[in-house]
N, C-alpha and C positions, 0 to 999 in steps of 0.2 A: 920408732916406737909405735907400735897400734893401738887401736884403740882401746880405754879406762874400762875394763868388761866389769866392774865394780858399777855401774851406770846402767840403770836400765828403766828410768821413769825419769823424764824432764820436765820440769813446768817451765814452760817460756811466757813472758811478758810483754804483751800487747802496748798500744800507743793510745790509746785511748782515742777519743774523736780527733778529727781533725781539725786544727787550729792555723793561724797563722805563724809558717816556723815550723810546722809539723805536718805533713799532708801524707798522703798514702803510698810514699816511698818507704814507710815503716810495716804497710800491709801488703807491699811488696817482697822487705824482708822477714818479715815474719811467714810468710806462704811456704818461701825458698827455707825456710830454717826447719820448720815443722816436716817439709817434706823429705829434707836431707838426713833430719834428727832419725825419721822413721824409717826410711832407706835401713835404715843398722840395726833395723830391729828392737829400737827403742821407744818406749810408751810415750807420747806427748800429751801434757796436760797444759792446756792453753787458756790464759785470761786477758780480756780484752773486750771493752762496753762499746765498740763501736759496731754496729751492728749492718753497716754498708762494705765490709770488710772481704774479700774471700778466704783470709786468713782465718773467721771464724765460721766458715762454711763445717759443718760435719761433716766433711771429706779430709778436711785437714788433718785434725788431730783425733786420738783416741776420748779425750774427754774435754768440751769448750765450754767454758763460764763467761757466760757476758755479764759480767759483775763489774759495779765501779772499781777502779786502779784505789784500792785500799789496802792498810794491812790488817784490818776486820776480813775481807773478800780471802786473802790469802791464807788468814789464820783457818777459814770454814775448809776451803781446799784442803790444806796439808793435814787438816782432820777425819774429810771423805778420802785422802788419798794420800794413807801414810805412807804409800811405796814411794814417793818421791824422793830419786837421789839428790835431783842437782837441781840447781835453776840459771837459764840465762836470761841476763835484763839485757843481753846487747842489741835485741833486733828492736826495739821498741820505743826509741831515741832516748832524750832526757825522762819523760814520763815514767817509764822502764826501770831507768839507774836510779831516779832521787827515790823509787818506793821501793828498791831493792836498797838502798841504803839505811832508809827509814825502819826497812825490818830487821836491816840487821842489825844499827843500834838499838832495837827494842828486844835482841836477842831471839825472835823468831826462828832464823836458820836454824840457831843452833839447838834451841827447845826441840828443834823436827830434824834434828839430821839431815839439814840438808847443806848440800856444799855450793859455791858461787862457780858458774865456768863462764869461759870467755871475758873475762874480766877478773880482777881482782879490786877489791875495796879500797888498797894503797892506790891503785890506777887512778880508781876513781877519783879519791880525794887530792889526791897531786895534781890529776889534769884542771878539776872543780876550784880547788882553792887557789886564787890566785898569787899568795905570796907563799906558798910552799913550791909551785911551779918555778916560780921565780929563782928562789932558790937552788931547786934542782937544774933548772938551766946553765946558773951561773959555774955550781958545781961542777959541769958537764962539758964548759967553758962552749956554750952554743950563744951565740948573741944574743939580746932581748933588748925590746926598746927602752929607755930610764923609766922605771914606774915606781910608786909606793903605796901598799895597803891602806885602804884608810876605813875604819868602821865609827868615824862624828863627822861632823861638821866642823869642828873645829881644826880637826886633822886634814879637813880636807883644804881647810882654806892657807896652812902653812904650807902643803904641797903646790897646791898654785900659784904660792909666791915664789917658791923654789924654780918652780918649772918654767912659767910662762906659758903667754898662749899659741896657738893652740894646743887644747889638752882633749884628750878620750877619757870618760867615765864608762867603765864597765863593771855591772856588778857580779857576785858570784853565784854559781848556782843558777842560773835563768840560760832559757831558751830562747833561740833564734832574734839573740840580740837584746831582749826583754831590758828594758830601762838605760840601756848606753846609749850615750848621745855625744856629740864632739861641743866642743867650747869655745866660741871661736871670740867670743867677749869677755870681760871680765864680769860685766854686769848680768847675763846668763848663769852665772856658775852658782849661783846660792840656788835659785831653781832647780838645776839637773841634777846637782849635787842630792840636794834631797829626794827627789825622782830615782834616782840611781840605788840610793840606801834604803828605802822603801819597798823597791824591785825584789831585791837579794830578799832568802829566805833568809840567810843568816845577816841580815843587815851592812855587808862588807862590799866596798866596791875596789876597781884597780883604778889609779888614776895614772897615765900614760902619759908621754912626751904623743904627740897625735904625727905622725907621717906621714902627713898630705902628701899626696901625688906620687907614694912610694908604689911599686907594681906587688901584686899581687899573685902569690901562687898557690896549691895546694898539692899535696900528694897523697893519693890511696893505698897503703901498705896490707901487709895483710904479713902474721910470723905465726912460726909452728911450737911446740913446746923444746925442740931441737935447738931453738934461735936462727933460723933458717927466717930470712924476709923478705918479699918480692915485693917490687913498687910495680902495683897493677898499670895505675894510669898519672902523666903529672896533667896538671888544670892550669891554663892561666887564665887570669880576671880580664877583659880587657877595658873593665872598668880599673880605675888604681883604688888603691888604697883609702879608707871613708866612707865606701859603700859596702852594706854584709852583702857577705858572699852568693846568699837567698838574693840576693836583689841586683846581683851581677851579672852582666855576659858576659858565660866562660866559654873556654876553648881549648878543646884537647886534640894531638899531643900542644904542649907550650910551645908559641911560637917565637917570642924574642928573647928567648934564654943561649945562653950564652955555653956550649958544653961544659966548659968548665964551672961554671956557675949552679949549672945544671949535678954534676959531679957532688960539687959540693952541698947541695940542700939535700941530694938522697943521702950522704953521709950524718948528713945533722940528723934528718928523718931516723932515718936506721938507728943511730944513737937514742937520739931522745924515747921510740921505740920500744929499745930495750932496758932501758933505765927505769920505766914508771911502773914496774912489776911484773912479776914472772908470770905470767899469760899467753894462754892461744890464741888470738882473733885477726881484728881487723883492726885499722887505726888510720884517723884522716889527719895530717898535719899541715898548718896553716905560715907560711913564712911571706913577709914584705922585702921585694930589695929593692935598693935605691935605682933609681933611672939614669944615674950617670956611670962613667964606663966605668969604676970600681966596681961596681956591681958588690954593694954593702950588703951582708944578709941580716933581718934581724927575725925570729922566731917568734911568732904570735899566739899559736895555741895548737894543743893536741887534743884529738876528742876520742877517746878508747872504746868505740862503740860502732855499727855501722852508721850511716846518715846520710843527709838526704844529696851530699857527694858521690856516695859511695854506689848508690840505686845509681846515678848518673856515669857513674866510670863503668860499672856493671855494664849499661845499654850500649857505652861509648865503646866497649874492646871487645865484650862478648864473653866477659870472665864471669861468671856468678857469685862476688863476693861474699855473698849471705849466705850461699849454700858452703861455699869451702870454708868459712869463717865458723859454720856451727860444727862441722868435721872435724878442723883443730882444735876448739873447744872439748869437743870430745876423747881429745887424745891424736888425733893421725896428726902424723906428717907431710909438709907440702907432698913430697917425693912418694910417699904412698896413696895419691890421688890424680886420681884421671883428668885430662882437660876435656870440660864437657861438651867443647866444642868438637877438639878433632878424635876423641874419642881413642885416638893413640898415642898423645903425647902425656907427662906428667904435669901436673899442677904447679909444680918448681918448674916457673917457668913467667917470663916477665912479656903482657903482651905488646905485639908493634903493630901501630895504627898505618896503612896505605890510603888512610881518609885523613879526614879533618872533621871534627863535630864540635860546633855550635848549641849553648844551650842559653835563651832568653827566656825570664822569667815574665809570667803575667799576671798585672796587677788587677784589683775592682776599684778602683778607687772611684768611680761611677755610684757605686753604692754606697759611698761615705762622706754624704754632701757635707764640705765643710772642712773635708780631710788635708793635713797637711802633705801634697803630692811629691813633695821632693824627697830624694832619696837619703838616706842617712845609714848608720849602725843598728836601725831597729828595723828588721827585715818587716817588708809590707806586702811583697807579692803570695799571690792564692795559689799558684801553679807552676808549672814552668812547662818549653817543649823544647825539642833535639832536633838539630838539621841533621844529616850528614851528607857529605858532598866529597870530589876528588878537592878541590878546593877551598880558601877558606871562606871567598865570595862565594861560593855556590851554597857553602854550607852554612851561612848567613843567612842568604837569600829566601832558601828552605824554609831554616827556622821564623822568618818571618812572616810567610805564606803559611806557618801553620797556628800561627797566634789567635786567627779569626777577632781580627778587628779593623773588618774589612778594607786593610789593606793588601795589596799584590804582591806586597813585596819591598823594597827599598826602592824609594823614589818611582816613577815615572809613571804614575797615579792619578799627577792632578791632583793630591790631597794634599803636599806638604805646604810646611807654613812659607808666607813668603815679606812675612814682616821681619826687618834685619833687628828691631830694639826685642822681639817677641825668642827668635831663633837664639841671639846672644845671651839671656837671662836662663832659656833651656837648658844652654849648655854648663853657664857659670854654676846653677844651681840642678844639681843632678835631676830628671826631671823620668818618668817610665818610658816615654818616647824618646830618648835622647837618641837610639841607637837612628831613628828615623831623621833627627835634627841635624845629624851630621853632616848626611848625605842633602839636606835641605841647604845649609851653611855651605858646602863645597856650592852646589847648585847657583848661589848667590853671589858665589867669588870669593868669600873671605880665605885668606890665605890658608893654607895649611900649617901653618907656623903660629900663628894666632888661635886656632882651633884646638892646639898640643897646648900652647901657653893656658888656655882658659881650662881644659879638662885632663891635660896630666896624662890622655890615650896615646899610647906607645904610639909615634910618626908610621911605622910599616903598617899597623891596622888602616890608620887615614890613608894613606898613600893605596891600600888595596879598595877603599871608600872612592877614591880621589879616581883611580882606574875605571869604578864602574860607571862614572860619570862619563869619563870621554868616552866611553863606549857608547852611551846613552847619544849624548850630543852628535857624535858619529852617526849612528842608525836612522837617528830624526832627519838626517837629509835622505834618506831613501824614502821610496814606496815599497808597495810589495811588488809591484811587477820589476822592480830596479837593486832588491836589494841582492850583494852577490851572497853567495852560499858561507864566504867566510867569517862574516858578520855576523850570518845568523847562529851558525852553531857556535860561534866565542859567546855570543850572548845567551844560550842556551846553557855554556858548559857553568860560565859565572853565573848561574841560577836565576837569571828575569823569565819570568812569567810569558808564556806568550801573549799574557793579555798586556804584560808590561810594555814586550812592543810592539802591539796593535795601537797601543795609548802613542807611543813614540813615532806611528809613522802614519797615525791617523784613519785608522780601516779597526776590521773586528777580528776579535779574538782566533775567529773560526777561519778566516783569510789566513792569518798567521797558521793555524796548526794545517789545514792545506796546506800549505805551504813547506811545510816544515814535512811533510808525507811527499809533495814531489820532490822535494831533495834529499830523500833519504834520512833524515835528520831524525834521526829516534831515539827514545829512553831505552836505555839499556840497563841490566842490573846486576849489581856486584854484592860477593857476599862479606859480610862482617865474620872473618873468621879467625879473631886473634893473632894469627899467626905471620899477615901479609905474602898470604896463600904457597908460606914454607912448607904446610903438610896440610894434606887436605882434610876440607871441614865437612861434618857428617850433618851440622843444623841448617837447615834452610832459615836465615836471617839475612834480608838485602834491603841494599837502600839503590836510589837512582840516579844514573849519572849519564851525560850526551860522552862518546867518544866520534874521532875523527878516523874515518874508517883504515883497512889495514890490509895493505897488497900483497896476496901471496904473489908467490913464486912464477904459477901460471897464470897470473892476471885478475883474476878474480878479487873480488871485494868483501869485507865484514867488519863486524863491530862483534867485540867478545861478548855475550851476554851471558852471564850465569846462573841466570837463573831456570833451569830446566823446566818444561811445560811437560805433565803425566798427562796419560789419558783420562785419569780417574775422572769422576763427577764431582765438582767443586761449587763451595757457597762464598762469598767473601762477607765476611763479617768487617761494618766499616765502625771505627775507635770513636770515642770522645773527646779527642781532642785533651787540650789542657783543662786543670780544675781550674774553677771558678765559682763564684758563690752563684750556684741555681744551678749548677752543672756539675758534680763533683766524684766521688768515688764510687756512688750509688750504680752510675750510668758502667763502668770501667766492670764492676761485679758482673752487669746481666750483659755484659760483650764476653766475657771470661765464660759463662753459662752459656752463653749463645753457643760460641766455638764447640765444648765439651759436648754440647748434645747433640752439633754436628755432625763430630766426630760418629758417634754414637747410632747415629742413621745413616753409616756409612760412607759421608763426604770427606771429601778431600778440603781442609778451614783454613783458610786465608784471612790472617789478621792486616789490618791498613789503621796507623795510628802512630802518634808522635809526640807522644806523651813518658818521659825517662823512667817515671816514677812508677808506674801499672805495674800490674802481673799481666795485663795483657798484652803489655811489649813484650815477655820473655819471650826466651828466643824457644822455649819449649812447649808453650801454651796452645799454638795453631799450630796444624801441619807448616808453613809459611808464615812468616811475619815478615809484612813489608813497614819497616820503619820510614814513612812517607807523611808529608803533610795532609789532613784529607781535606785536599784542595782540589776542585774540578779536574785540572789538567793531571795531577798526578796519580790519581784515582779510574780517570778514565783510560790513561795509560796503561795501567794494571789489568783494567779489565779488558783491553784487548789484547795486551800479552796470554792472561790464564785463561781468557771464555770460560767462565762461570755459568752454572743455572739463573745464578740469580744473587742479586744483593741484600744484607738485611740491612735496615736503616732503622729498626724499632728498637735497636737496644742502645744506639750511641747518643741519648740525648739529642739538642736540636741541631747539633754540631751534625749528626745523619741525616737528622730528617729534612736539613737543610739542602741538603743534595736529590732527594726524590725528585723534585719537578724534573731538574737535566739526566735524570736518568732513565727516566720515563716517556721524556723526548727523546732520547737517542735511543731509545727499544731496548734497554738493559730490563730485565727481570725485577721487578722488586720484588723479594720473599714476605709472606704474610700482606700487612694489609695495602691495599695497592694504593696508588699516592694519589689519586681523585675522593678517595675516603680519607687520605690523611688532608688533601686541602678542604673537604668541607666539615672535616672537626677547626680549622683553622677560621677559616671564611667567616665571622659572622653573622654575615647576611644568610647564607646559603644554611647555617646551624639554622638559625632559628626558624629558617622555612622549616627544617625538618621536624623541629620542635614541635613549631603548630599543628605540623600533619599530624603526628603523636599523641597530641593532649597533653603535652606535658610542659608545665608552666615554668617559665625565664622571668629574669627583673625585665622591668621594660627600657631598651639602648635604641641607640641612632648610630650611625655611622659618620663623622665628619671629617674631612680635608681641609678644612682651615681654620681657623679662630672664627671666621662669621659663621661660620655652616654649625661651629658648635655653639655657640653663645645662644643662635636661633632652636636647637635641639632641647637647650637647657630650659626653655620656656614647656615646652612640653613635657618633659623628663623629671623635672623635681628634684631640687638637692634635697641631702648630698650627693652626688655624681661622684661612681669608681672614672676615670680618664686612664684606659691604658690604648698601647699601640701593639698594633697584630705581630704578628709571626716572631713573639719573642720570649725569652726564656727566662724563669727566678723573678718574673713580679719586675723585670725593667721599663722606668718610666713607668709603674703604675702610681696612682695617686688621688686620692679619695679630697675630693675638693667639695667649698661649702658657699661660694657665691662666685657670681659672675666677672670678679675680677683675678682671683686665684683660677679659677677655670682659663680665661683668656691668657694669664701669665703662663700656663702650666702648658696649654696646648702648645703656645710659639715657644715652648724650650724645646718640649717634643720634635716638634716637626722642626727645628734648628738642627736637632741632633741625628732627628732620621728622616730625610727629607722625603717626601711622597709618600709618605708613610699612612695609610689607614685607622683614623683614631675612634677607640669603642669609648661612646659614653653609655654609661648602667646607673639606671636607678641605682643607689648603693640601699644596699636594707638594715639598717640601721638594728643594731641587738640581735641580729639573727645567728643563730649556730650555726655552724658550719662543719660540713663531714665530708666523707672523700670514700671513693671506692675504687678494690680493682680489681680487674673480671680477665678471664683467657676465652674466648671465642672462638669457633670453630668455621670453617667455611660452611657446614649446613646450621649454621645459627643453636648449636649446644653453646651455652655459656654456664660458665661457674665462675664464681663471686668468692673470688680470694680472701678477701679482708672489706671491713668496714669499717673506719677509722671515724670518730669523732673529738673534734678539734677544741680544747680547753680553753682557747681564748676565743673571741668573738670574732663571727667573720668580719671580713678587713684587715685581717692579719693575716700574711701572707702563708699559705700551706707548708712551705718549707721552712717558719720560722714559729709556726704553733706547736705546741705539747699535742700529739695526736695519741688517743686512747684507741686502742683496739684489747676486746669487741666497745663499741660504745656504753655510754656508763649510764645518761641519760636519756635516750629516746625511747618514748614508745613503741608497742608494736603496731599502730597505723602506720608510722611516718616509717620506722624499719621495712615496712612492706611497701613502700611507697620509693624508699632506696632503691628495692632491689627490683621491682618491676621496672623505675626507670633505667635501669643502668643494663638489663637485659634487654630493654628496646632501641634504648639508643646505641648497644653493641651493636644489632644484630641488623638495625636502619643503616647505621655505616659501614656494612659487612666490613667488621673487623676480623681480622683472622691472625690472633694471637692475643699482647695484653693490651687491654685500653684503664685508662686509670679519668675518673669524674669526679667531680666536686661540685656540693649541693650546698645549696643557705636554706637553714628552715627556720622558717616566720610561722605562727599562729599555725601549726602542725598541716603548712605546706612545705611540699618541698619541690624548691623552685634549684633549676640548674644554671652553677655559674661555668662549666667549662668540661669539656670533654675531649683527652688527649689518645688518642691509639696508639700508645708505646708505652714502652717499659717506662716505669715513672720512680721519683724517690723515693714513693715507700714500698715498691715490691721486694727489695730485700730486706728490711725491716718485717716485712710481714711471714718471709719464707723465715728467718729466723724465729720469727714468735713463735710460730705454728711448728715447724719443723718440717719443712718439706718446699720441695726444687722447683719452687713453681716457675723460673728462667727456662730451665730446661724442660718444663713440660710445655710452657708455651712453644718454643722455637721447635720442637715436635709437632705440633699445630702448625706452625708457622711453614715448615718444612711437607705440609699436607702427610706425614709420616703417621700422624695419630689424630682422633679424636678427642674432646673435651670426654668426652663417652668412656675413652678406652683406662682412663689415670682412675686409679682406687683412691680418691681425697680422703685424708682423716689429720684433720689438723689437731695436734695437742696444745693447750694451753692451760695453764690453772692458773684463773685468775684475771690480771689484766698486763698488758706491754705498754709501756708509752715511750714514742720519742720522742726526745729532749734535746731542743734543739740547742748548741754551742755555738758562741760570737767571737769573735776575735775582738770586742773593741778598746782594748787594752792596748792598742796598735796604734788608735786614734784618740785619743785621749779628748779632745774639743769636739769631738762630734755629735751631732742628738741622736741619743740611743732610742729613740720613741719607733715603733716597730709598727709598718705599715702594710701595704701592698707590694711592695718591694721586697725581695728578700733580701735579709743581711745575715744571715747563721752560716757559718765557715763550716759547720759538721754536724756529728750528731750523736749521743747515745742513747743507748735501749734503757729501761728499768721495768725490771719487773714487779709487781707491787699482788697481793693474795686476797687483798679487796679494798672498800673504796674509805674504811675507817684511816687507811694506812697513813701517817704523817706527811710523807711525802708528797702524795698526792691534795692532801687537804693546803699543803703549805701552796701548790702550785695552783690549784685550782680560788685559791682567794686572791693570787696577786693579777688574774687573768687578765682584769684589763686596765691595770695599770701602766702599760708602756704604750698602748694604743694610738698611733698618733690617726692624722686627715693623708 
């Protein structure tokens, strides 16, 4: 059946900011939905307030509303735009379906004709409601653990008797785990118990028989309006059972399934499926089975939506679930859709992995002093990244090289722990490191049998754990002039680092990759092309693997690499890495701009990033995407494979910029500003030389290395004293202290945590405003002044977690001319050549400078949306020497004011002090627009301003 030609206006719904449980695999699929919707020649009408999005770029859709996720916001919509036929909530996770529900018990749909696709309501409510699930299970005769509804406390406390412990409290209606916790006492449960029915919008929780140590799988389906189903990708946990699956390491395809086993969960899948209403989409389902050889299955939950799985099976096979899921939404069938990889195959078509991918999730709990670290049912990680490897050590190995938490990799570091009461309690109580404490425990001797006992991880993950140790132990008796060649590429194919073993055999990183160049021993790259290269694939999407070379016939030697090198002129655009609070979707938007206006000035774009969830991992955003950690060694590989003009490092957050020094030692190009002007925006010392030559006034710091050096600073300096440490991202380790014994505490945590680390003490300025600016610079020193942001709460509160107004609401026009002359000087002193983004404190109508960064920063997409216009791409045109600041016609529109509003996740941490400092703690962010400064909104926000303010 083709498509519903009855359909010719969609409004799809956005995710709103990003939260913990929610992060921008939903502006992933909302890109891919919006683009496919309009492929058909179908109007998209798009809502969605988070304004670091590409989804609500004006390329997207025909009409974008960054309006809060209301059904007031919806009702204005459906009245400017009564052609709307349909609406889908599936790309935009829970936020999406619970306001798609809400309007439609308030009968909006129906007042406006409009119809629900990819989803239906019964779906909803059966997957949501926990004992109508229930129900339909049992109907369906598919296993489910023993549970009972319970909406009191009283009900809740006759199921606990019934049950025993331990028990799961899950309530309904919530996201990424929101308010379930396990029970593993009796004296705990009056607590959770309440916790749990407090959570739920409609006050109901499930209470469960709890399946400690049961293994964990998922499967990504996707069904046409035919009943036609393909199981995209299955997922195992190779956490078990206990942890949400946001806070698991998974691994696709499943590796200790059993075919039969296997058989049987796509069977229940496929059923359960087709049972929870007549719908076209996608659907993730959730099953535990027991770890002895019955292989018990019981069935956990369905969620009739895409999620933040589904972005991940998407990256892992190369299927674009969001895009073919909004197509049978619209009516097609699998079998009338192309696979967009090989361009000749159809859709009806189930893909097979010749890899292995690894996907660890990353935590902040750094930012949430006080935060309970261990892992439970309430998902707490901020991001997540993908290895992929021929292997499943390799593609471990990856993923952990690309966490940036300055580890190499698994073990052989010199970092792990090596206390045996410290390593056992990691592992008893699920701990973000544990994937490292494994490998630390093996290291120590404890059995492997003891390791299984304590954490319930299938014996074949340990025993591949257990493997990269004797390799490790092995290698440690070499040098390099001694080690032989078979050693090194096994430990190359299992993914160690070569700085892993240069650590193992006592020399330098750079001995090892010589080395690894006189033995031939090189990265090779293969492509991700669904199929396990049955018919061939037309996307350039590759990841990295060592092969053992291959003897033709006449004697000759090679290694298959498939990756083809054109001759064209190529830029490599380098990723963001995983989100994290300081680092988030913001940074992902101006890598997706960067690439396009690459493109645009006729390069050949090279994406490097390792991140599941982007739209800049799609495999269709660069010319190439290398799904690669961006780790020294893997980075630098690439760039000797393509010889690029040159690297951008200004658009990937510090996760890029952290790379300019070694790229600039090894004579790679940096594009735009070059890394002697990004180290002396860095440098302290070296700014504020430049400052003085300038005239233009700073609080008065010192620079200190140890507790004495700063105790002696603070006598001249005058509390209260900002304390941060250089070269680092989102306000970490900053901290506004008020005497010299909080000063001494606060430095030896510092340099505990980053050892040799350079620490800035600042006058801090007590009551002073605080604003922010960002400018595009030209190599003959043209600057234009994007935005000027002034900040609702008082400086000391971290730029990423203040209400930022643009245009400002109150400065005058001395200190506005005071902004914008310093911010053109200090452009044009650091010959920056693209975006640089500053931030001022103004005291007694001076404006003194706290910080000047030359990169894309978090609010330049914010600002391109206020304003309406690309200022990503008109920088990296700069950047690119393609244009001048001279050559772009600027006419930014706005009526009125934008502010953004920063969002927290601390719903996650419950016991933690919410006081908001130099640190940032905001997980997202949304836009509001307000028409002037009487507006309620703005008065409410602007009187609580410094109430959260901590030291």
């Amino acid at each position: 059946m083709p498509k519903d030609t009855s359909i010719k206006s969609v409004l799809i719904i956005g995710s709103g900011p990003i939260v913990i449980g929610q992060a921008c695999e939903f502006d992933y699929a909302g890109s891919q939905s919006a683009r496919s919707i309009r492929e058909e020649g179908i109007e998209v009408i798009l809502i969605n307030s988070n304004p670091a999005t590409i989804m609500t770029d004006p390329s997207m859709a025909d009409h974008i509303y960054l309006k809060p996720l209301t059904t007031k916001s919806i009702i204005e919509i459906l009245k400017e735009h009564p052609q709307i036929d349909a609406v889908l909530p599936t790309m935009g996770g829970q936020t999406a379906l619970n306001l798609c529900l809400e309007a439609q018990e308030k009968g909006i749909w129906d007042d406006f004709g409009v119809k629900m696709i990819g989803v239906d309501v019964n779906a909803i409510n059966i997957t949501e409601d926990r004992d109508q699930f229930k129900a339909l299970l049992k109907k369906i005769n598919v296993p489910t653990a023993p549970a009972e509804i319970c909406t009191s406390y009283l009900r809740g406390k006759e199921i606990a008797q019934e049950f025993g412990f331990p028990l799961v409290i899950r309530p309904s209606f919530t996201l990424g785990g929101t308010g379930a916790s396990i029970v593993y006492k009796p004296e705990d449960f009056d607590r959770l118990l309440t916790a749990g029915l407090e959570a739920s919008p409609i006050h109901e929780v499930l209470i469960d028989k709890a399946l400690m140590g049961w293994k964990e799988y998922e499967l990504e389906l996707l069904r046409d309006k035919n009943d036609n189903v393909v199981i995209i990708c299955s997922i195992e946990n190779m956490d078990p059972m206990g942890i949400h699956t946001g806070d698991s390491i998974t691994v696709a395809p499943a590796m200790t399934l059993s075919d039969t086993t296997f058989q049987k969960l796509r069977d229940y899948a496929i059923l359960m499926m087709r049972s929870i209403g007549n719908f076209a989409g996608g659907c993730n389902v959730q099953f535990a089975v027991s770890p002895d050889e019955k292989e018990d299955i019981v069935a956990i939950e369905i969620n009739p939506r895409v999620s933040r799985s589904s972005a991940l099976a998407s990256k892992a096979t190369g299927y674009p679930i969001a895009k073919i899921a909004s197509k049978l939404a619209l009516g097609y069938n699998l079998d009338e859709l192309q696979n967009q990889i090989t361009k000749s195959t159809s859709a009806l078509f189930e893909p097979t992995l010749d890899y292995v991918i690894v996907k660890i999730p990353r935590w902040n709990f750094d930012k949430f002093e006080g935060s309970d670290r261990t892992l439970g049912l309430q998902m707490k990680s901020v991001g997540e990244v993908m290895g992929i490897g021929r292997s499943f050590q390799e593609a471990l190995h990856k993923a952990t090289q690309s966490l940036e938490i300055k580890r190499n990799g698994l073990g052989a570091d010199g970092k792990g722990y090596t206390n045996y009461e410290q390593i056992i309690e990691k592992l008893t109580y699920a701990s973000w490191d544990r994937v490292f404490v494994i490998y630390d425990a093996i290291a120590m001797g404890i059995p492997l049998s003891r390791i299984h006992e304590i954490t319930k991880i299938d014996m074949w993950f340990l025993k591949q754990y257990e493997e990269l140790f004797i390799l490790e132990k092995e290698i440690s008796k070499y040098t390099v002039a001694t080690l032989p060649k078979e050693f090194l590429l096994e430990a190359k194919q299992k993914g160690f680092a070569d700085r892993q073993i240069a650590h193992m055999m006592g020399c330098m990183e750079s001995e090892v990759h010589a080395l690894r160049m006189e033995m031939n021993i090189n990265r090779v790259f293969k492509l991700v092309d669904t199929c396990a290269a049955e018919f061939k694939a037309k996307t350039p999407y590759y990841y990295s693997t060592f092969e053992a070379e291959i003897e033709k016939a006449d004697g000759t030697r090679f290694v298959d690499n498939e990756s083809i090198v054109t001759d064209k002129k190529k830029v490599i655009v380098l990723g963001s890495g995983p989100n994290r609070i300081g680092q988030g979707i913001e940074f992902d938007y101006s890598c997706v701009h960067g690439v396009l206006a690459s493109k645009e000035c006729g390069y050949e774009t090279i994406m490097i990033n390792c991140n599941p969830e982007t739209v800049s991992t799609d495999f269709d955003t660069a010319d190439k995407l290398y799904f690669e950690p961006v780790f020294w060694e893997h980075i630098y590989d690439i760039i000797q494979h393509e010889k690029p003009e040159g690297v951008i490092v200004q658009l990937g957050g510090q996760t890029a910029l952290k790379l300019a020094e070694k790229l600039s030692k090894y004579g790679v190009k940096i594009i735009g500003t070059s890394f002697d002007a990004l180290d002396l925006a860095e440098d302290r010392g070296r700014f504020s030389d430049l400052l003085t030559d300038l005239k233009i006034p700073f609080p008065k710091f010192g620079i200190a290395e140890s507790a004495e050096e700063a105790s002696k600073l603070a006598d001249s300096l005058d509390f209260p004293l900002l304390v941060r440490p250089s070269y680092v991202l989102g306000g970490q380790g900053m901290k506004i202290v008020i005497n010299k014994q909080e000063l001494e505490e606060h430095v030896i945590d510092l340099l505990k945590a980053i050892p040799g680390n350079k620490l800035l003490l600042d006058h801090y300025l007590d009551g002073a405003i605080e604003a922010e600016a960002d400018a595009i610079c030209d190599a003959d020193g043209n600057v234009y002044i994007i935005g000027i942001m002034e900040h609702i709460e008082p400086c000391g509160v971290h730029s990423g977690d203040s209400n930022a107004t643009l245009p400002p609401f109150n400065l005058g026009e001395f200190v506005m001319q005071q902004i914008k002359d310093h911010t053109k000087k200090i452009a044009v002193a650091l010959k920056t050549v693209g975006l640089i983004n500053i931030q001022f404190a103004i005291k007694d109508d001076t404006v003194y400078i706290i910080e000047a960064n030359p990169r894309a920063s978090r609010t330049v997409p914010f600002i391109a949306k206020a304003y309406g216009e690309p200022y990503v791409n008109y920088a990296t045109k700069v950047m690119l020497g393609h244009s001048k600041v001279t050559d772009f016609d600027f006419n930014p529109q706005l009526n009125g004011y934008a502010i953004k509003q920063p969002v927290f996740s601390f719903s996650k941490f419950p016991n933690v002090n919410k006081a908001l400092g130099p640190e940032m703690k905001s997980t997202g962010e949304s836009i509001l627009f307000i028409e002037d400064l009487k507006d309620d909104q703005f008065y409410e926000l602007y009187s609580r301003r410094k109430m959260y303010l901590s030291k």
